[in-house]
Steps between C-alpha positions, in 0.01 A plus 500: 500500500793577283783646586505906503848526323329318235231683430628843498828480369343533119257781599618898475675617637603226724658364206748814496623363889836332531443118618601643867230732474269261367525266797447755766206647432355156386578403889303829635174392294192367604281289277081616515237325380134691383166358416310638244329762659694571743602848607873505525479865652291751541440891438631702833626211630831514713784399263662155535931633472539261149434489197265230253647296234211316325638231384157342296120580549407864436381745727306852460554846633170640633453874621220628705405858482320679783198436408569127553555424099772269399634499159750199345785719409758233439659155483795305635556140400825270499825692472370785591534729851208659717507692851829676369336879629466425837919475508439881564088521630409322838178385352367336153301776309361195311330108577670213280273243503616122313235456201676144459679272728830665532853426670689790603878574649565745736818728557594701762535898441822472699677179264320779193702759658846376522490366141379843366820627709810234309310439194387807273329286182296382745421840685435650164246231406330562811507850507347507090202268653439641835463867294295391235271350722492769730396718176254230445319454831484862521336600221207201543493700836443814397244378211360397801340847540407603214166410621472698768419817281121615601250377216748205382483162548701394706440094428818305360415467148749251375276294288655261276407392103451109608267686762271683280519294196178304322590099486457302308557688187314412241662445151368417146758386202601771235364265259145516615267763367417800653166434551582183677679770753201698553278208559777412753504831670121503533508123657738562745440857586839644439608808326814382341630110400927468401551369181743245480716272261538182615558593876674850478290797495563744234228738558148601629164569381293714701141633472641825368638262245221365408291827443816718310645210306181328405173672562632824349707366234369659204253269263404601166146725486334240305618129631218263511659183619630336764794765629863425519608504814952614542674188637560529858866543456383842302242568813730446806769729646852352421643693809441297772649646850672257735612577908630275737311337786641695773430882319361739727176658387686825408700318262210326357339842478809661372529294232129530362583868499847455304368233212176654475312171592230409719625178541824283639567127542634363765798255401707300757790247330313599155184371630182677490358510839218774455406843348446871742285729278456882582170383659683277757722842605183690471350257749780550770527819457302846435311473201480881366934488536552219318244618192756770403751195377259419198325877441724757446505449179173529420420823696408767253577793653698662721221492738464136523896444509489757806253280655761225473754691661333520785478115532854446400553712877268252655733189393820680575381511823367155539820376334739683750247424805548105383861474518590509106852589451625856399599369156199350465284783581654731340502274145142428552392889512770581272309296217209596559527859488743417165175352384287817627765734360494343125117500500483851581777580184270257308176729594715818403597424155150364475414905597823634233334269259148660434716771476603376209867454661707233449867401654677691241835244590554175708505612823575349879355630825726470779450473872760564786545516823342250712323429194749446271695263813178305521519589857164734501273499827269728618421736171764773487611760287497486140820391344452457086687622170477438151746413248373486122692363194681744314325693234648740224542809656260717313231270689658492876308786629168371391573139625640634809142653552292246412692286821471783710164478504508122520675597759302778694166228463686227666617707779129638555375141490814401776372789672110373537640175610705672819824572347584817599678707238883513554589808695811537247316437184647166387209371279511456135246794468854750544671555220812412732397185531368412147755456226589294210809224484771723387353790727536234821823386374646883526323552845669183657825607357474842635367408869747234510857680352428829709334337834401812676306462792132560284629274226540196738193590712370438148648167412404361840177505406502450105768208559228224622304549186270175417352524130112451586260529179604520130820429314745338771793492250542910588457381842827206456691737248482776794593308788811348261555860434532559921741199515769660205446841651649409858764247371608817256485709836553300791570846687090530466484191729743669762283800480170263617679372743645873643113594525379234718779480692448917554254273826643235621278307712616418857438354857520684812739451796304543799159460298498240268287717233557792341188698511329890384630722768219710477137586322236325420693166451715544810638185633390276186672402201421530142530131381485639155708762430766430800549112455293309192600807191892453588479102459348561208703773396818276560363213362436677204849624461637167493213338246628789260854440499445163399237560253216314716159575286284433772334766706404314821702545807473176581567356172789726463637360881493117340613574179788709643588214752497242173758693380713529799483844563302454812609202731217282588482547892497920364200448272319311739557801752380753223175300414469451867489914562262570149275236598515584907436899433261466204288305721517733757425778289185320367358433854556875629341664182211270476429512874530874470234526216278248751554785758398746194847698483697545238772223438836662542764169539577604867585300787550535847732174557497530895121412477584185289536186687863367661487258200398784212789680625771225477308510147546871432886498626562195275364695144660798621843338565437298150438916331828592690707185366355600130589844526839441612558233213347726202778772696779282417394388193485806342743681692294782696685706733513430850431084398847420367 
């Protein structure tokens, strides 16, 4: 075997050590060898007092729910650390088990303790990994439950593309003629072949291809000859969809939902390896859930789309009783009911136009909110305006009332889908809330230069406005309208920050939560309007002052740590908290609607598990660090 010294002095942050350093702890190793296969610990199990350096091989991280259900949530291989929790548990919470022969040093928590106390590069590197993966192992943990719900499934659905994918693929040359592809189809039974030049695809032909390019291309009335068939280049679809290997199904699903496509390759190295069509998801999962990705737009009525709506629940739950990320949930439902929303403002200037109405100006429809953040759930309240392009005058009135009752159908339709109607009347049907370019441009000015309490009430929810349907230049010219407004005030920003600060969010001393103290909700926590609304509140305050576009929390965190405003171990903390309380939030409302209450975004945290706890404080201490950094930033009272 070689000599320890040797083969950690180039790995981090061993590499940081002074040569005296170096040569002590390399005396206090021991050298393990693994066989592929081979559990190196297991869940429960007493700790061993050191830690793992792999130093080749790989290993995975397996965790086993009640129910007796392990899930892969991780890796280690060579360089890398494992066992580092139990330096502060007595047992493993998970099994490492070598999936290839695999040597291993070991070092003592005591050596790892002195050379935390003389050398702090090293303690810092330490402390960066051991709370990341604390974050880490906590949240696969807690996604752990989300099965437990009543009427979920509970099963660990962690499929993978190279799982569900159709192999070999079959291909057929661009030069080839299209009737040579459906020949081919027929033969071998497929509903789709790639097209390829030379041996790179460059798109795909499908069935649907075949019948809308070719079949129904239109011939002239009175050809008697042979007919000319388009070349397949003409036939195929040009946009062929490529994923990873290793994409979860979500992702695969997520994707047919964002390009519109009912099929993605599967590309390893730039190799073709197979196809998943919206059949293969359809197959491992329910059937009526998935149908909503390809029909929404051709439901005809508001009836029919309010059908959908219904099934868009059904996958919400599925998704969140599977184990699919917050941000991926919440993307996935967000497009859809984007796609639900625009076919009901298609089906209501179908209604304006037997009318005889027409859009008297370009116009935009705008969502916000949760909406408009791309962070939508459960359906909630409306959240809409309008903003039309300027028009003499003489002629505002009348265009202003032709979109008002755009407007007013929209929200009816929203309404027959389960939107409720917002309580303060923020839908493009109000005349408050439906306005032309320059009328906007005077609104944001006002609300902004005068910042009374109503005025930023206001902008908290207009300021997360996402263009949906119709011209998105008024959408871009708007939000670039935002962006001059606050750097020509920057006292407005201030004022955002004064309001959410008005509740600063807090830990207990004797109780670690702080709780109602009374009514209905006593002892439980609003994980909405208590924790998750001032991250994003915050968040928002700094994406403003330096002109971020995006509307996504999370988006906002990474772009915001790209630019340095946000240290990287702080941005991991605030994703941490959104993505550790949205989840929560998701679990409680939908196992509240199993239960047939209303969902409300309450908690009662001392019925959670030891581990959702540690969970809870951890996104609660991450809304607490945020709070106290937007303080300083823009120089609230009582955080200078």
């Amino acid at each position: 075997m070689m000599d320890p010294l040797a083969q950690i002095r180039a790995i981090a942050p061993f590499d940081q050590l002074p040569e005296e350093a170096l040569r002590s702890v390399a005396e206090k190793m021991t050298s393990l060898r693994f066989s592929k296969g081979e559990v190196i610990f297991s869940q429960n199990q007493p700790a061993f007092p050191h830690l793992f350096l792999a130093l080749d091989g790989m290993a995975e991280i397996i965790i086993q729910n009640d129910a007796g259900v392990s899930t892969v949530i991780g890796f280690r291989q060579g360089g890398e650390f494992f066992g580092e929790t139990c330096i502060v548990e007595k047992k493993y919470p998970a099994t490492v088990k070598a999936i290839d022969d695999m040597t291993c040093l070991t070092i003592p928590f005591d050596e790892l303790h002195r050379l935390w106390e003389k050398h702090a590069a090293f303690s810092a590197y330490f402390s960066r990994l051991f709370a990341s993966r604390f974050r880490a192992m906590i949240d696969e943990i807690v996604a752990e439950h989300s099965g437990e719900a009543p009427g979920m499934d509970g099963r660990p659905f962690r499929k993978r593309a190279v799982d569900m994918m159709s192999s070999p693929v079959y291909t057929i040359a661009a030069s080839e003629p299209v009737t040579k592809a459906a020949r081919l189809m027929a033969d071998k039974r497929v509903g789709s072949l790639v097209v390829t030049e030379g041996e790179h695809p460059i798109g795909i032909i499908t069935e649907r291809d075949l019948v809308y390019n070719v079949l129904a291309a239109p011939f002239p009335d009175d050809a008697t000859g042979p007919l000319a068939f388009p070349p397949l280049k003409s036939a195929m679809n040009s946009r062929f969809i490529t994923l990873p290997p290793e994409s979860y199904y979500y992702q695969v699903l997520l994707t047919m939902i964002r390009e519109t496509v009912r099929y993605v390759g599967v590309v390893d190295k730039g190799r073709l390896l197979g196809i998943v069509a919206l059949t293969d998801l359809i197959r491992n999962r329910d059937a009526g859930a998935l149908s909503i990705v390809d029909g929404i737009e051709h439901c005809r009525s508001v009836d029919e789309l309010a059908a959908r709506a219904k099934v868009i629940d059904r996958l919400l739950t599925a998704m969140v009783a599977e184990q699919a990320q917050p941000a991926e949930i919440t993307e996935v439902i967000t497009v859809l009911y984007d796609r639900l929303t625009v076919r009901i403002i298609e089906l209501a200037l179908d209604v304006l136009a037997k009318r005889r109405l027409t859009p008297p100006a370009p116009f935009c429809w705008l969502t916000m909110g949760s909406g408009g953040r791309r962070e939508q759930t459960l359906r909630t309240d409306q959240d809409h305006a309008i903003v039309f392009a300027d028009v003499p005058e003489e002629d505002r009135e009348s265009a202003r009332a032709f979109y008002l009752d755009l407007g007013e159908l929209v929200t009816k339709g929203l309404e027959a889908c389960g939107f409720a109607r917002c309580p303060g009347q923020v839908m493009a049907g109000n005349p408050r809330w439906c306005h032309s370019f320059s009328e906007w441009m005077h609104r944001l000015g006002v609300w902004v230069e005068e910042s009374v309490p109503d005025h930023v009430r206001q902008l908290t929810i207009f300021l997360d406005f996402r263009g949906l349907y119709g011209d998105q230049t008024l959408a871009r010219r708007l939000r670039d309208a935002v962006c001059q407004t606050y750097r020509r005030f920057p006292v407005g920003l201030h004022h955002l920050a004064k309001d959410d600060l008005r509740h600063q969010v807090s830990l207990g001393f004797f109780k670690p939560f702080v709780t109602e103290k009374s009514g209905d909700h006593k002892d439980e926590i609003d994980l909405k309007r208590s924790l998750l609304v001032h991250l994003i509140d915050c968040v928002r305050v700094f994406a403003l002052r330096e002109g971020i576009p995006e509307t996504n929390t999370l988006t906002r965190i990474h772009r915001l740590a790209e630019r340095g405003v946000f240290h990287a171990n702080d941005a991991e903390q605030f994703c941490f908290s959104y993505n550790t309380l949205t989840g929560m939030r998701f679990r409680e409302n939908l196992r509240k609607l199993q239960e047939g209450r209303s969902p409300d975004n309450y908690i009662h945290p001392y019925r959670l598990t030891k581990r959702e706890q540690a969970a809870l404080k951890e996104a609660i201490q991450g809304v607490i660090r945020l709070q106290s950094l937007t303080g300083s930033a823009f120089r609230v009272e009582g955080f200078l």
